[in-house]
C-alpha positions in Angstrom: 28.7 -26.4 98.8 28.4 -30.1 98.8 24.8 -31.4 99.3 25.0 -35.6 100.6 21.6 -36.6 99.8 20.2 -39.6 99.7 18.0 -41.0 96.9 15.5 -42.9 98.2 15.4 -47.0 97.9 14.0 -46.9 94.6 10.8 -45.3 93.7 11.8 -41.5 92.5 8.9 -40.1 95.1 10.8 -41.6 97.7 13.0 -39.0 97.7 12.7 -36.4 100.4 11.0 -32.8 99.4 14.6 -31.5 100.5 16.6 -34.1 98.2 14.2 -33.0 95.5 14.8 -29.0 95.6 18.4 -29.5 96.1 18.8 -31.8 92.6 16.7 -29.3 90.9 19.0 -26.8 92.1 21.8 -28.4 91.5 24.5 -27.5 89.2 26.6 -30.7 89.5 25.6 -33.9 90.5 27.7 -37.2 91.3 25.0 -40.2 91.3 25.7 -44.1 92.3 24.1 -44.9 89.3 24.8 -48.5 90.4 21.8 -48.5 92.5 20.6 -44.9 92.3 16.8 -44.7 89.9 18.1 -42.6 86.7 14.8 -41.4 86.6 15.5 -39.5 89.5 17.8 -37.6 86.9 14.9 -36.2 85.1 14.2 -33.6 87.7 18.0 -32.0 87.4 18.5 -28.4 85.4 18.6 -28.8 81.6 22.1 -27.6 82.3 23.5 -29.9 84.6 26.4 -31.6 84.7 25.9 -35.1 85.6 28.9 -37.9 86.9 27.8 -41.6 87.3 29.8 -42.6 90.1 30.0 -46.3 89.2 32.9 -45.5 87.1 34.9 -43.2 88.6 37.5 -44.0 92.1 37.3 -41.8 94.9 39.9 -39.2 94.1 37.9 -38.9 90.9 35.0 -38.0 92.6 37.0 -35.8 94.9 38.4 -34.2 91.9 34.9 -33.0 90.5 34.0 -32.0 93.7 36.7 -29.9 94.3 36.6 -28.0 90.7 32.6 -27.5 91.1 33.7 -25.8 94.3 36.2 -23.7 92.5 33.8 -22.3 90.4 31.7 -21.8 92.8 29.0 -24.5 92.1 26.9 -26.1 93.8 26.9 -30.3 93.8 24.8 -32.9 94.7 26.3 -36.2 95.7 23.3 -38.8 95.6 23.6 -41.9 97.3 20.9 -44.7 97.5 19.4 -45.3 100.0 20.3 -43.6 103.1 23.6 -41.3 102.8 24.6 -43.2 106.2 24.3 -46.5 105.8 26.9 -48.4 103.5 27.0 -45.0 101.5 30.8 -44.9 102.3 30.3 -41.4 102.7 32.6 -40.1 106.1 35.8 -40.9 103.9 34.3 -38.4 101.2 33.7 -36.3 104.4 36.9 -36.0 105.7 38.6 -35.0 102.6 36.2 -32.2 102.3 36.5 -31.3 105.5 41.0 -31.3 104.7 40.0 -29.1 101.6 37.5 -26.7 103.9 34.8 -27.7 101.3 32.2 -27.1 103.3 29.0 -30.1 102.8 25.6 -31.0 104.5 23.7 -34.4 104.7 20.1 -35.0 103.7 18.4 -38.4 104.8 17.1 -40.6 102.7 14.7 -44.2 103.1 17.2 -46.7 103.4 16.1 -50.6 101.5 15.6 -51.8 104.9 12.7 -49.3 105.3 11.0 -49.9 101.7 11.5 -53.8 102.3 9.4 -53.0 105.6 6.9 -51.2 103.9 6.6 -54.3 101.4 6.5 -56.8 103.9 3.7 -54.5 105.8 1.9 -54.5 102.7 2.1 -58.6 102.1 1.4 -59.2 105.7 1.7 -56.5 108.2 5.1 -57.4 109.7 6.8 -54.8 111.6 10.2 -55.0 112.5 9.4 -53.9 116.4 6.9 -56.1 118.1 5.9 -56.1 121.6 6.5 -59.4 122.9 8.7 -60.8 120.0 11.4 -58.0 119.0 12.6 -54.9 119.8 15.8 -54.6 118.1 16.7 -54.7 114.5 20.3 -55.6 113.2 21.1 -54.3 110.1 24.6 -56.3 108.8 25.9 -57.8 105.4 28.3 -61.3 105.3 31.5 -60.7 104.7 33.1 -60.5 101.6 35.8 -58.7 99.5 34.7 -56.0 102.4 35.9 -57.5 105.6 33.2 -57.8 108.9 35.0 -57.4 112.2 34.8 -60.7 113.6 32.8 -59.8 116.4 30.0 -58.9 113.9 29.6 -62.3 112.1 26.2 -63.8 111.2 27.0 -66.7 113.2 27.6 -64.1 116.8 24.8 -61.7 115.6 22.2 -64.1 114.9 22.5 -65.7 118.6 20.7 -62.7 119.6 17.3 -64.0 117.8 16.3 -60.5 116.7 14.8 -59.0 113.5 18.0 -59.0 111.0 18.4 -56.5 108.4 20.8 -58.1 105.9 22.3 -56.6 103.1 24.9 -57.1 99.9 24.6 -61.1 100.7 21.9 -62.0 98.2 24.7 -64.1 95.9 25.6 -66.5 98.7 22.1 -67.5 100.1 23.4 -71.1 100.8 26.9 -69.7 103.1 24.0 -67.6 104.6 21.2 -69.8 105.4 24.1 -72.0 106.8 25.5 -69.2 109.2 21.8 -67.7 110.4 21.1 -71.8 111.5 24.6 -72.1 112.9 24.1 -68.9 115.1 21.0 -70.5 116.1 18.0 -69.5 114.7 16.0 -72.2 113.9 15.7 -74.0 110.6 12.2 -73.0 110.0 12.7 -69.1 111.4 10.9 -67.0 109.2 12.3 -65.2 106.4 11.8 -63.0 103.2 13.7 -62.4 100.2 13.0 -59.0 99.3 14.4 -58.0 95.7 14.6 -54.0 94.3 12.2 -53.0 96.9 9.7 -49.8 95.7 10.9 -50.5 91.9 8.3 -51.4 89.8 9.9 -54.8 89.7 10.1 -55.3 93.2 9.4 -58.8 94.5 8.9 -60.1 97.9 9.6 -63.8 98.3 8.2 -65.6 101.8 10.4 -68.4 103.1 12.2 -70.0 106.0 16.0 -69.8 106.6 16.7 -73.3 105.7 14.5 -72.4 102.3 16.5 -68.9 101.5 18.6 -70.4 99.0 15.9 -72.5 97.4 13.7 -69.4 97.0 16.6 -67.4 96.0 17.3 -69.8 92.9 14.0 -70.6 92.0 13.4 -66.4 91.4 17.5 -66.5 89.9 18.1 -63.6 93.0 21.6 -62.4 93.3 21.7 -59.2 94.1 19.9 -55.9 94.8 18.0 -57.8 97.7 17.6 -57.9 101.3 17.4 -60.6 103.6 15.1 -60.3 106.5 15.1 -62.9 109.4 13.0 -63.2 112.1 10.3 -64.0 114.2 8.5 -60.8 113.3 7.4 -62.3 110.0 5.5 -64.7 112.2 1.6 -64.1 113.1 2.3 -64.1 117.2 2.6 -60.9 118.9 1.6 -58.9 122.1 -0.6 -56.0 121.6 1.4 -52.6 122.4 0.9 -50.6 125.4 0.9 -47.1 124.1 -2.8 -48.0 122.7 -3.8 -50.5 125.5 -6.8 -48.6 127.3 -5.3 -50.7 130.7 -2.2 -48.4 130.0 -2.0 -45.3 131.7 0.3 -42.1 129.6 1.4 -39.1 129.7 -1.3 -38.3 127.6 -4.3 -40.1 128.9 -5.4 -42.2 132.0 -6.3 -45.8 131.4 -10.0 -46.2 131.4 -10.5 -49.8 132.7 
């Protein structure tokens, strides 16, 4: 059996209780350790046999996969992040599913979700707000991985929602650029959000016309998100659900 599970955006409690007991039980495990916290390691068998996947192509991975399986072993592949979200994961998926390796998924906090928690923390932004946003994009630029045209910054940012943007944090000045472009405004609000939930995490306030600035300034060039939006701003509606003019499915307004 092949165990998906993903790792958490950083901190090693940020793992799911399921991702947990399945790396403890696991007798092989294939790690990103591009991104993936080693410390995360420490809670693996004594006796387990351990791949860094930063170094090894996809039929190499396949390969250990496929022997573990042989032997009848059971292996964890841990991604960062979430499993589904540039995890690359469904082409590891369909080759297992060509061998009849059977495999299961786990969830894990995607970056976007500790970067929220971080910004919550520094000033209560929320990604959904009545009144301002009620979609989230997540995307990444383009860059030795192809975008479909249709999903440029320039065409996604006309829709003036929270963005979500990641594996872009090297080219803050092509990006500010594009976001502007697309037609948020110059002085949109934004955030530079760098290893969020590591200890060394760092959340960096700006504009979009100030992303590139910030992003030197703090020598950022990768392992950040860039978040864009009106969100970040102070001016919101209050929600509904908690409005005691709103009426529910669970109460009856009471003014």
């Amino acid at each position: 059996m092949v165990h998906f599970v993903g790792a958490g955006c950083g901190a090693p409690d940020l793992i799911t209780v399921r991702g947990q007991r399945l790396l403890a039980q696991a007798d092989v495990v294939i790690y990103a350790g591009s991104l993936v916290n080693p410390a995360l390691l420490e809670q693996t068998r004594a006796d387990c046999v351990i791949h860094n996947s930063a170094k090894m192509t996809l039929e190499q991975v396949l390969e250990v996969m496929q022997q573990a399986h042989s032997a009848q072993k059971m292996v964890v592949r841990l991604h960062t992040g979430d499993p589904s979200v540039y995890g690359a994961i469904r082409e590891q998926i369909d080759r297992l599913n060509e061998l009849k390796i059977p495999y299961d998924v786990t969830p894990g906090v995607s970056s976007f979700c500790g970067a929220a928690a971080a910004l919550a923390h520094q000033n209560g932004a929320e990604y959904t707000l009545p009144g301002v946003s009620q979609s989230v994009i997540i995307t990444r630029m383009a860059g030795r991985t192809p975008v479909p045209q249709e999903e440029s910054i320039e065409k996604l940012a006309a829709h003036h929602t929270s963005m979500v943007i990641f594996l872009s944090a090297g080219r803050m000045q092509e990006l500010s650029e594009r976001l502007i472009a697309g037609g948020y405004r110059p002085d949109t609000p934004a955030a530079i959000v760098y290893k969020a939930s590591w200890p060394e995490e760092k959340v960096i306030s700006c504009t979009v016309e100030l992303l590139p600035v910030l992003a030197q300034q703090h020598q950022i060039t990768k392992t950040a998100l860039v978040l864009v939006g009106d969100f970040l701003a102070k001016e919101y509606e209050r929600s509904k659900l908690y409005d005691p003019t709103f009426t529910t499915g669970f109460r009856e307004a009471s003014q």
